[in-house]
C-alpha positions in Angstrom: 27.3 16.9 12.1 24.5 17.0 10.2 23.2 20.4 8.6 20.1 22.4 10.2 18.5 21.8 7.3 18.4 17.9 7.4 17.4 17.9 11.2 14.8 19.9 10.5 13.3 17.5 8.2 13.9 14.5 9.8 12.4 16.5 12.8 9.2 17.3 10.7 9.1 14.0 8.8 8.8 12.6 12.7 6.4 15.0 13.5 4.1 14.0 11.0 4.9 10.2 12.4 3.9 10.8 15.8 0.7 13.1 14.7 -0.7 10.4 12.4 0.3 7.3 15.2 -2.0 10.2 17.6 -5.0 10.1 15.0 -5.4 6.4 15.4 -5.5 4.1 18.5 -5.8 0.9 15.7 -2.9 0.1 13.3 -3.8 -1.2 9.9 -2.6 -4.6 8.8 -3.3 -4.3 5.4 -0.4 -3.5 3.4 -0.8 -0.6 0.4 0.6 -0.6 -2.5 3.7 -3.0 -5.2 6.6 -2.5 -3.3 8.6 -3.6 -6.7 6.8 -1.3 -8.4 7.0 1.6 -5.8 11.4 1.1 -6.1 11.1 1.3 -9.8 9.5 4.5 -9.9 11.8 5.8 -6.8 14.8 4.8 -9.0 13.2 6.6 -12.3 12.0 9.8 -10.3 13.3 10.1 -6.9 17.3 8.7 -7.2 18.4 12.2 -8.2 17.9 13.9 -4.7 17.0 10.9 -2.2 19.3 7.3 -1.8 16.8 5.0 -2.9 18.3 1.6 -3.3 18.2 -0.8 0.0 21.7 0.1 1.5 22.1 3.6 -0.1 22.9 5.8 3.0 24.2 9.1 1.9 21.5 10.2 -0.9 22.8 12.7 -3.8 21.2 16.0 -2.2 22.8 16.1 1.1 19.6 17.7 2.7 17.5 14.9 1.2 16.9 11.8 3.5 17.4 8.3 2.4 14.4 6.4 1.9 16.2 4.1 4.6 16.3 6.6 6.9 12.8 7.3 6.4 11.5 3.8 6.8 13.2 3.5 10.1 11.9 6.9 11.7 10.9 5.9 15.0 7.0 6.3 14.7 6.6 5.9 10.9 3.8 4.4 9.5 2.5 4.3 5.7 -0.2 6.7 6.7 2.6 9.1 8.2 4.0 8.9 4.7 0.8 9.5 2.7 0.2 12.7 4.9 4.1 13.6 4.3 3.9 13.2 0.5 0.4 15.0 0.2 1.9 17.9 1.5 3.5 20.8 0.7 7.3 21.0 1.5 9.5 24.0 1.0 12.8 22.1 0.9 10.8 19.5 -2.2 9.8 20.2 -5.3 5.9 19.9 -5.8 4.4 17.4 -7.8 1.5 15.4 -7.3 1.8 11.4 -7.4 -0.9 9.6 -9.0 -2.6 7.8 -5.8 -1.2 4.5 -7.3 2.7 5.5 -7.9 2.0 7.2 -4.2 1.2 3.6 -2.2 3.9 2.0 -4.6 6.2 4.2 -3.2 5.1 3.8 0.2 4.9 0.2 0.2 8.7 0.3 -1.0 9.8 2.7 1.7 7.9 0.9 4.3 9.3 -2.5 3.0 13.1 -1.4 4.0 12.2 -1.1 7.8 14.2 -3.9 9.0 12.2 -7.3 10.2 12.2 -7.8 13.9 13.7 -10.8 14.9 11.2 -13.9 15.9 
């Protein structure tokens, strides 16, 4: 069973999903940010709390969600995870990302959703 810390923010991290998906009746096809580089910074400054790598499951803080995980939140979006990362979180530390290492990062997470099949 997971702890009540971790379903809480999975809870708010699909919160903020379904609020962005609210704020806009048209999806965006353009893609933000280097995936490649997005992963390189995630492994320099985000692998000590959060499973980073493509088939990392449990990540090294127990409360922290994979970025798997994260990518396949029902509802996620890359502007769900700009609001997410521009806020405040009690349970992460605060830092601000430079806008570009942000949509790297995005652009990674987003890129471990899996592909639908055609």
């Amino acid at each position: 069973m997971a702890p009540r810390h971790s379903r809480s923010i999975k809870g708010l991290i699909a919160a903020a999903a379904s609020l962005v998906a609210g704020l806009s009746n048209q999806a965006s096809a353009q893609e933000v940010g280097d995936a490649r580089a997005g992963r390189s910074f995630a492994l320099t400054h985000c692998a000590e709390c959060h499973a980073v790598k493509e088939n990392e499951e449990q990540s090294p803080n127990r409360n922290a969600p994979s970025f798997a995980s994260v990518a396949t939140t029902s509802g996620m979006t890359e502007r769900a995870l700009a609001v997410w990362l521009q806020t405040s979180h009690p349970t992460m530390p605060n830092f601000v990302l430079d806008p570009n290492d942000r949509d790297n990062v995005i652009a990674y997470i987003m890129s471990l959703k899996p592909v639908p099949p055609q």
